[in-house]
Structure formats: structure tokens, C-alpha cells
C-alpha positions as CSV (number, residue, x, y, z in Angstrom):
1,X,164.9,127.2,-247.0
2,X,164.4,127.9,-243.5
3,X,162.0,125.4,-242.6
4,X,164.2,122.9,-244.4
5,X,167.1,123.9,-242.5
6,X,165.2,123.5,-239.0
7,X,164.7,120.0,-239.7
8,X,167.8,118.7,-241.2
9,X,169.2,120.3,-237.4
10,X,166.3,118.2,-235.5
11,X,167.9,114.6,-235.7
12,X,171.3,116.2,-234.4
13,X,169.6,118.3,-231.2
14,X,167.6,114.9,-230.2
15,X,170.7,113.0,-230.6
16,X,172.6,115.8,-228.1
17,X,170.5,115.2,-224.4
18,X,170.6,111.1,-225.1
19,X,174.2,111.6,-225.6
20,X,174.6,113.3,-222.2
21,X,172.8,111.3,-220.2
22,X,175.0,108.2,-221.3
23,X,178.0,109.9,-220.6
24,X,176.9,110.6,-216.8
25,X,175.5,107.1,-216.5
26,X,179.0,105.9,-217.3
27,X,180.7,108.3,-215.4
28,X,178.6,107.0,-212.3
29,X,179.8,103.6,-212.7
30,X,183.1,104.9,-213.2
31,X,183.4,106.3,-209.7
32,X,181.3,103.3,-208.0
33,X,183.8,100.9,-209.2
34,X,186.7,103.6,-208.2
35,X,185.2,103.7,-205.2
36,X,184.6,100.0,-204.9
37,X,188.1,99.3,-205.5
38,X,188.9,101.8,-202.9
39,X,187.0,100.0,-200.5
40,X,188.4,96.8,-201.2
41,X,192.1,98.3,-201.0
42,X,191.5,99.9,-197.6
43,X,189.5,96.6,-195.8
44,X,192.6,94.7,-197.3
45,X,195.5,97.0,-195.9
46,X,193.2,96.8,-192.6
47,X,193.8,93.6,-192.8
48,X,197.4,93.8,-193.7
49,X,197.7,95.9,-190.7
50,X,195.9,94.0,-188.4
51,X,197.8,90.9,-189.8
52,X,201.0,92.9,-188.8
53,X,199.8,93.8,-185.4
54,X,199.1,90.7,-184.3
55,X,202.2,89.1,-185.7
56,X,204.0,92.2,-183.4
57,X,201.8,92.6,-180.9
58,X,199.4,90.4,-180.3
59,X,200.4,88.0,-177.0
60,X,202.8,90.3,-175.9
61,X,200.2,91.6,-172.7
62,X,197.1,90.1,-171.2
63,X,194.5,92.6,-170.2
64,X,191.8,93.4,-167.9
65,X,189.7,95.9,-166.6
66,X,188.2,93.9,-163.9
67,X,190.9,95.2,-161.8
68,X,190.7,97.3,-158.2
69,X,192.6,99.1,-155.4
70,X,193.9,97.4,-152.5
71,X,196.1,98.4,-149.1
72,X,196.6,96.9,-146.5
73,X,194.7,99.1,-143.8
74,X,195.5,99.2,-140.0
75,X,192.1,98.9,-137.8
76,X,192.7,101.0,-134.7
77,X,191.9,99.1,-131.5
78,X,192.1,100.0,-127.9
79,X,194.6,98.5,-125.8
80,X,193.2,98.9,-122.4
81,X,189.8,99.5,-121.9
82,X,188.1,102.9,-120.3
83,X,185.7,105.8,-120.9
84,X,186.6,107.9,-124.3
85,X,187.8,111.4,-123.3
86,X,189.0,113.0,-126.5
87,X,188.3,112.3,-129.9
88,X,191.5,113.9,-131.8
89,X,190.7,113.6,-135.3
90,X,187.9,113.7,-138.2
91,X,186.9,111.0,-140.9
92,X,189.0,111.7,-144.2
93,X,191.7,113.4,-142.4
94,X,195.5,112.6,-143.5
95,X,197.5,111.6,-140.2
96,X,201.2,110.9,-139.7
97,X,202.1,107.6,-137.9
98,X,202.3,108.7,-134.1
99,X,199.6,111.2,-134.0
100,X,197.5,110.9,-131.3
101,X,193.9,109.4,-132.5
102,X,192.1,109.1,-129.4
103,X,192.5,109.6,-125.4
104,X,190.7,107.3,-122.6
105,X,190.1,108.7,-119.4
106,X,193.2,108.3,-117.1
107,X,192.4,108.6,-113.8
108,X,192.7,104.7,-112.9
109,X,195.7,104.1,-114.2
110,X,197.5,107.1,-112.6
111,X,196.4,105.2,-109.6
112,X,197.6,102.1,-110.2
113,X,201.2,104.1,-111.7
114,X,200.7,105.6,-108.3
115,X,200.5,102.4,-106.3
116,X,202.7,100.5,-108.1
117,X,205.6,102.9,-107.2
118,X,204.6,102.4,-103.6
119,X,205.3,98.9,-103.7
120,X,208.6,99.6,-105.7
121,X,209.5,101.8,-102.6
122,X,208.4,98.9,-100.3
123,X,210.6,96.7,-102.1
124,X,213.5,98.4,-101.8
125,X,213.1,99.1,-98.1
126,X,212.6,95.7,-97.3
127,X,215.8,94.4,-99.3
128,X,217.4,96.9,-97.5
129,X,216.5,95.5,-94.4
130,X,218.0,92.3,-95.3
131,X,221.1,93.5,-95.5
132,X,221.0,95.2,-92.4
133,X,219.6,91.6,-91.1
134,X,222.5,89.9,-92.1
135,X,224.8,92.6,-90.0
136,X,222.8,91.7,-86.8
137,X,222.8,87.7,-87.5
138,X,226.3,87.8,-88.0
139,X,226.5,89.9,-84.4
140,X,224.0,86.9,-83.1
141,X,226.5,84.2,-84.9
142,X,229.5,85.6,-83.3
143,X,227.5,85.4,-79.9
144,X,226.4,81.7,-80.2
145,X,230.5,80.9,-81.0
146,X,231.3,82.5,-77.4
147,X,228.9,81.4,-76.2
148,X,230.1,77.7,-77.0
149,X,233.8,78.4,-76.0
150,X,232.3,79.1,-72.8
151,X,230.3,76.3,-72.6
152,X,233.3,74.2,-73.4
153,X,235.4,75.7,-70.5
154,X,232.2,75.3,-68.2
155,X,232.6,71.4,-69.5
156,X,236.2,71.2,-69.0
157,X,236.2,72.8,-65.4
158,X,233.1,70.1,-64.5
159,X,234.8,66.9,-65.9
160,X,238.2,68.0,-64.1
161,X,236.4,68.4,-60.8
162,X,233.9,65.0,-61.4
163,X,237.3,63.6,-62.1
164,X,239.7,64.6,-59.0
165,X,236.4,63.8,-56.5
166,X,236.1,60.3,-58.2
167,X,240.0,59.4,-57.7
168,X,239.4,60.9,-53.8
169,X,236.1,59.3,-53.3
170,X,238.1,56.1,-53.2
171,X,240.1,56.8,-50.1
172,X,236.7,58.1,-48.5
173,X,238.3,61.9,-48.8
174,X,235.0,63.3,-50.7
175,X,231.6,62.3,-49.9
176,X,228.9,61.0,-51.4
177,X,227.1,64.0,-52.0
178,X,229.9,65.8,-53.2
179,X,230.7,63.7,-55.9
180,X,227.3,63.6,-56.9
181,X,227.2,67.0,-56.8
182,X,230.1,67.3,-59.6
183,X,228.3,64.6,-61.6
184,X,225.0,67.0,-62.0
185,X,227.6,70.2,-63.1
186,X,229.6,67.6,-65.4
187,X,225.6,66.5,-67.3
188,X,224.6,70.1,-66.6
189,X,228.2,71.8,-68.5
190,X,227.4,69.2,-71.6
191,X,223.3,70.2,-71.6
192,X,225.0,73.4,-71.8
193,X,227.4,73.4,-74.4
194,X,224.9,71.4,-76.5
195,X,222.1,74.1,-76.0
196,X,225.2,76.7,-77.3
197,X,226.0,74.3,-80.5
198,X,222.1,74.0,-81.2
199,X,221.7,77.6,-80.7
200,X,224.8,78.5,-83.4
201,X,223.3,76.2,-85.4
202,X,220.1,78.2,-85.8
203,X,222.0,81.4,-86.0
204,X,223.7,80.5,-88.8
205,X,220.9,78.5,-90.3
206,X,219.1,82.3,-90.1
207,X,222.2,84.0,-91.4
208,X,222.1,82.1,-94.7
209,X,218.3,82.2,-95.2
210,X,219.0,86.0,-95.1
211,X,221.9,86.1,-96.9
212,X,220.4,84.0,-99.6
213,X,218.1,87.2,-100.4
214,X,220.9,89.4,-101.4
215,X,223.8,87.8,-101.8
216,X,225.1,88.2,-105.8
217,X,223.1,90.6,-107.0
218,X,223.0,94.0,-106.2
219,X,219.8,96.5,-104.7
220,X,218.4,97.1,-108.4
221,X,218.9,93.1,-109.4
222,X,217.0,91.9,-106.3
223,X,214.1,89.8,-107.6
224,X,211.8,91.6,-105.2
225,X,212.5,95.1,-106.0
226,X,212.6,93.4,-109.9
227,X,209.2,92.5,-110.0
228,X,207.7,95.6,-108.3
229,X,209.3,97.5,-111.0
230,X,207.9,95.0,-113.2
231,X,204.6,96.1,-112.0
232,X,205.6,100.0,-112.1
233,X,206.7,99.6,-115.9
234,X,203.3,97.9,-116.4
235,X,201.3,100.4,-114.7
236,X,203.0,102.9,-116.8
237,X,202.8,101.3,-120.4
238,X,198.8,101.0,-119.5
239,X,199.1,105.0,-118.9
240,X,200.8,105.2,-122.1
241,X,198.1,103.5,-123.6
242,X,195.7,105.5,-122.8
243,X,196.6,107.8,-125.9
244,X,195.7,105.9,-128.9
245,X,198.6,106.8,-131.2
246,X,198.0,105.9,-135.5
247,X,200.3,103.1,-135.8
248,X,200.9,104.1,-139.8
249,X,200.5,107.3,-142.5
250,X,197.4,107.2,-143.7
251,X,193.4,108.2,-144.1
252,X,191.4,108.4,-141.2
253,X,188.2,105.7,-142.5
254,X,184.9,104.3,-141.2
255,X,185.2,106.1,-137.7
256,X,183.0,104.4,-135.3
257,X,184.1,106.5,-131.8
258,X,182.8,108.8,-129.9
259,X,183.2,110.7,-126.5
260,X,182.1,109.5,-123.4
261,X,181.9,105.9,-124.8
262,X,183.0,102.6,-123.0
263,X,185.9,102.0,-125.3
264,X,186.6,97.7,-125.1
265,X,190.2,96.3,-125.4
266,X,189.8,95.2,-129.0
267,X,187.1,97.0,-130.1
268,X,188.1,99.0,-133.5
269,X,187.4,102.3,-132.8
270,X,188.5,103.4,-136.8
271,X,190.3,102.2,-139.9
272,X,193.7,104.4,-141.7
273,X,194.0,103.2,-145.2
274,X,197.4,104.2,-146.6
275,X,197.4,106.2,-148.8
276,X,201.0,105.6,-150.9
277,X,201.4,101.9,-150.5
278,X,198.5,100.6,-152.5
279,X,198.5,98.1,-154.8
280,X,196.0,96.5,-157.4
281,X,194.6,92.9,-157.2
282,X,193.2,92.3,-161.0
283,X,191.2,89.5,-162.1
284,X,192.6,88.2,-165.4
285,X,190.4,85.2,-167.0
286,X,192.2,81.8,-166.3
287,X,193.0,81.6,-170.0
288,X,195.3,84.5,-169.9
289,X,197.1,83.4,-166.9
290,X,199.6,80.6,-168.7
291,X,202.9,83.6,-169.5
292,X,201.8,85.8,-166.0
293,X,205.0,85.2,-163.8
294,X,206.1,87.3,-160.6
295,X,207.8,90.2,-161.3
296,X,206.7,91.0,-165.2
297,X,205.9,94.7,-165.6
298,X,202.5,96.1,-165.2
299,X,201.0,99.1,-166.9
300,X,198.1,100.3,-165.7
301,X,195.1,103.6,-165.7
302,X,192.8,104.2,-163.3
303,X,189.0,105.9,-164.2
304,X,190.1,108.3,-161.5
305,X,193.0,110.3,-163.5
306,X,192.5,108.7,-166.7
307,X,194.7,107.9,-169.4
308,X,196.7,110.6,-169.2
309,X,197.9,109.1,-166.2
310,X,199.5,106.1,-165.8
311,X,200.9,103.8,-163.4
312,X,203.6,101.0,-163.6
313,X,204.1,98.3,-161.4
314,X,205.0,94.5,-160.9
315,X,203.3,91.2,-160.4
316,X,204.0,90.2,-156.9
317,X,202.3,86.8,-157.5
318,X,199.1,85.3,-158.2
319,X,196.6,84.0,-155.7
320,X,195.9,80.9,-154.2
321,X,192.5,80.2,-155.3
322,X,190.0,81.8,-157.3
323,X,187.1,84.0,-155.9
324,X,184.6,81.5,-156.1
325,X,186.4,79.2,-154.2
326,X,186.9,81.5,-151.6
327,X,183.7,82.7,-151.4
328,X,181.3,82.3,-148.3
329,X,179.1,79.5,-150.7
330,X,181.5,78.3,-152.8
331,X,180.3,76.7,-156.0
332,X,178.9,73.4,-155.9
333,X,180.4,72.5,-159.4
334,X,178.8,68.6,-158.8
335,X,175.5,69.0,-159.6
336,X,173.8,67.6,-162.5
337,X,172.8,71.3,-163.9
338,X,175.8,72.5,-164.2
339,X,177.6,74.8,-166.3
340,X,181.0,76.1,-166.9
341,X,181.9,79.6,-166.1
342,X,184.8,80.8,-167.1
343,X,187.0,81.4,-163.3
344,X,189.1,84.2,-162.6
345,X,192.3,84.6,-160.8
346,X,193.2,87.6,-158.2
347,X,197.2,89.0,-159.7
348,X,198.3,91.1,-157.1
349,X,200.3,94.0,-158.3
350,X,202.2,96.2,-156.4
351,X,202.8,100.0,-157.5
352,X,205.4,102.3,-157.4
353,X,205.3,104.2,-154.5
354,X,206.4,107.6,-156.2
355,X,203.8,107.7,-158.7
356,X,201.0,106.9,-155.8
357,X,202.6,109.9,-153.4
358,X,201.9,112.2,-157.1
359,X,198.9,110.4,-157.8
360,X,197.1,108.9,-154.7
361,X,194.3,106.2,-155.0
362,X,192.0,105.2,-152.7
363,X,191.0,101.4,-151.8
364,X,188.4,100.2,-154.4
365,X,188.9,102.3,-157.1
366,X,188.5,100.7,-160.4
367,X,191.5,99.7,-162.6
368,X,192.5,98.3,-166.1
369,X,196.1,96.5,-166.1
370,X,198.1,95.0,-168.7
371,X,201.0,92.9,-167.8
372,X,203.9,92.3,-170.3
373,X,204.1,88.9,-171.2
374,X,206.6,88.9,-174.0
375,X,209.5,87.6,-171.7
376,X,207.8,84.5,-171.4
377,X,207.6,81.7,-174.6
């Protein structure tokens, strides 16, 4: 009864494993295809969103992260030329426009300060002397008139006697040598007054030369003492430029001076790069470029701060040329092997001067900008 038992149960407990097996075979392809469908739901609400994106977004900005720091630096030159005495500051140092840089050796131009205010005092001394000319001419002029009314009365007295003696010389009352006589003081009384005339006329010839040096202007306005003060203020700004002042804010860069060397007018003795009025040139691809117009608004991060920081700006316009045809070789684009190359165009952007005083940047850090183009259709 047992044994009879056992095997009516054996068909049933083989049937039971194949059973399960099936079930977990179907319940894999169960969750593949769930998991399929899955798949296929999320790659097409990916695409859904992407769709959407670029139906919002897409177009709005041009990017790039070919983009760098720029400023306008001030190269520090010498304006007169002498031995360096002082060196006043140190590579990387901040400096306020107006501090002094650099000092030349003085010693020369205190001497020419010195001997140009020599010939200032010169100047003036001699001017002064022309007036006090004129005051002694005009004594000399008023000497050459009296001495002309005399000369005249001499002339009158001599043709009054050559007269009477000719009318008596008639009657044989005067002599022969007598009226000769009056006729030499009658030529001599006219040398005379004409020596008197001719000597006025040189008197006041001499009076108006002199007068001609000071009249209408006074002791300051003389052109004389003008240009030795001329001389005096350029002595003195070539003093003055013996302290080499920083002509902007900025960074002390590249230094190339030292002390006791022969500084050259012209020579660039350093570089100050400021520091909060950079901006960024970025080379966008020309096929970006059609929408970029001056004065769109610029975001932009720098690998510096990251992009946890970031900057705004504005296009200030877009250069005149590419970089390769500005480059020292430019590209020969004529030859038989050639091959296009996408070009790119310098955007200059400028940037907001409050976020650079918070954040500074230095010239040639690295950039990515993206200019809103969504005004433009």
C-alpha cells in the first residue's frame, strides 16, 4: 500500500521543479521586456526633452571656450635719459596711479634748473635796462631839438649879417673880405643846423629801436624774459622727470630695471597691467558670428574662480580681421594644396568693472563666453 502510494506521488513531484523553472524563465522575460520598454520610454522622453530644448534654447547663445584676458597695459618709459638711482618698487606689486616707480640721478638737471634761472634773472635785468634806455634817449632827443633851435638862430643871425654886408658892399662900405667872411658863417650856420637835424634824426631813430623792446607789454610779457622762463619751466619739467611716476592703477609686470643702469629716453623700464579694467577677446568660429552684434550681453567663467563665479559683460564689437590674417605669415590660401580651415574671429568684450574689483583677473587667463543672441532674428 505504501509502495503503491510512493509512486502514484512520483509523476506529481517530477512535474513540480519543471514547473518552477518555467515560471522563472517567464518571469525573466517579463522584466526584460519591462525593462525594455523602460528603456525605450526614457531614450524617447530624452528626446522629447532635447526636442524641447532646442525648440527653447537652442540658438539663443553662441559659445566658446577659446576665449582669454586682455587689458590694455601701460609700458613705463623714461622721459629723459640718466643713470638709475632708486628702484621704488617690486614685480607683482599693486601700485596707485602717481606712485613713484623709479628715480634717475638728478644732479644735471638741477644744474641746468640752476642755470636756466640765471638767464631768467639776466633777462629781466636787461629789459630793465631798456627802459631805463629809453629815459636817457629821450634826455638825448630833447638835446638834439635844442640843439637845432640853436642851430637855427646861429642860421638866422648869419643870413641877416651875409645880408646887410651884401646891400653895403654895393656902396663900397664893407670889404671884400668881410663879406666873404659872412658867407663862410652863413654855409657854416646851415652845415650846422643840418649836422643838428641828422643828429635828432639818429636820436630818435635810437629812441624807437628801444622803445620797440618794451613798449605794450609789460616786464613779465617781454619776449626775452618769456623765453628764458620758457627755458626755466623746461629745466624744471626735466627735473620733474626724473621721478618716474605709474601713469595708471595697476600690477607692477615684466620689470626689466635696475640701479645704476643707463636708463634711455624710451626705453621700457616695466609694464602695469590693470588690474579692474580687463576685458576678454573670444574667438567664436565664423559660423557663429551671423546674430553677434555690439552690445548683446555676455556671460562668462573663468578656470580661475570657476563656475561658481561668474562674470557679465557686453560685446564692444568684433575685429577687423581674423588671426590668421593678422598673423606675421599670413596664410597663403592660393596654393594648389590647399585646404579649408574653419577661421575665427576676435569679439572683444568688455566686463563689468565691479565684478573684476571682487574678482580680479589677470591678462591671459583662459575664458569660456556665451553671448545672447536671442535679440537678433
Amino acid at each position: 500500500m505504501s509502495d503503491t502510494a510512493t509512486l502514484a506521488k512520483s509523476p506529481a513531484g517530477a512535474a513540480g521543479p519543471g514547473a518552477s523553472a518555467a515560471a522563472t524563465r517567464t518571469a525573466a522575460r517579463t522584466r526584460r521586456r519591462n525593462l525594455l520598454v523602460w528603456l525605450a520610454l526614457a531614450v524617447v522622453a530624452g528626446l522629447v526633452l532635447y526636442g524641447l530644448y532646442a525648440l527653447v534654447f537652442a540658438g539663443k547663445t553662441v559659445k566658446t571656450d577659446n576665449a582669454y584676458v586682455g587689458a590694455d597695459m601701460a609700458q613705463v618709459t623714461p622721459l629723459v635719459a640718466g643713470p638709475v638711482a632708486k628702484v621704488l618698487v617690486r614685480e607683482t606689486e599693486t601700485v596707485k596711479a602717481g606712485t613713484p616707480l623709479v628715480t634717475l640721478d638728478d644732479a644735471d638737471a638741477r644744474i641746468m634748473v640752476a642755470q636756466a634761472q640765471a638767464a631768467l634773472g639776466q633777462a629781466e635785468r636787461k629789459v630793465r635796462g631798456y627802459a631805463a634806455s629809453d629815459t636817457s634817449l629821450a634826455g638825448q632827443l630833447a638835446a638834439r631839438d635844442a640843439d637845432i633851435a640853436r642851430a637855427r638862430s646861429d642860421l638866422e643871425r648869419a643870413r641877416t649879417d651875409l645880408d646887410r654886408r651884401q646891400t653895403l658892399s654895393a656902396s663900397g662900405a664893407v670889404s671884400g673880405d668881410e663879406l666873404t667872411n659872412a658867407k663862410n658863417k652863413f654855409t657854416e650856420a646851415q652845415a650846422a643846423l643840418a649836422q643838428a637835424q641828422a643828429s635828432r634824426v639818429a636820436a630818435a631813430g635810437a629812441r624807437e629801436a628801444n622803445r620797440v623792446l618794451i613798449s605794450g607789454v609789460s616786464l613779465d610779457q617781454n619776449p626775452e624774459v618769456a623765453a628764458a622762463r620758457a627755458r626755466l619751466d623746461a629745466a624744471q619739467l626735466a627735473l620733474s622727470r626724473t621721478v618716474i611716476k605709474a601713469p595708471i592703477d595697476g600690477v607692477i609686470s615684466k620689470k626689466q630695471v635696475q640701479v645704476g643702469q643707463q636708463a634711455s629716453v624710451g626705453a621700457p623700464l616695466m609694464s602695469i597691467v590693470p588690474s579692474t579694467e580687463a576685458y576678454v577677446d573670444a574667438n567664436f568660429k565664423e559660423g557663429q558670428l551671423a546674430k553677434v552684434r555690439a552690445g548683446q550681453p555676455v556671460t562668462l567663467t573663468s578656470d580661475l574662480y570657476g563656475k561658481q563665479v561668474v562674470f557679465h559683460g557686453k560685446v564692444r564689437g568684433l575685429s577687423g580681421g581674423t588671426g590668421s590674417a593678422f598673423s606675421l605669415i599670413p596664410a597663403q590660401n592660393a596654393s594648389g594644396n590647399w585646404i579649408k580651415v574653419v577661421q575665427r574671429l576676435p569679439v572683444r568684450i568688455d566686463l563689468d568693472p565691479k565684478e573684476l574689483a571682487d574678482h580680479p583677473l589677470r591678462v591671459g587667463l583662459s575664458m569660456k563666453a556665451a553671448v545672447d543672441v536671442s535679440g537678433v532674428k
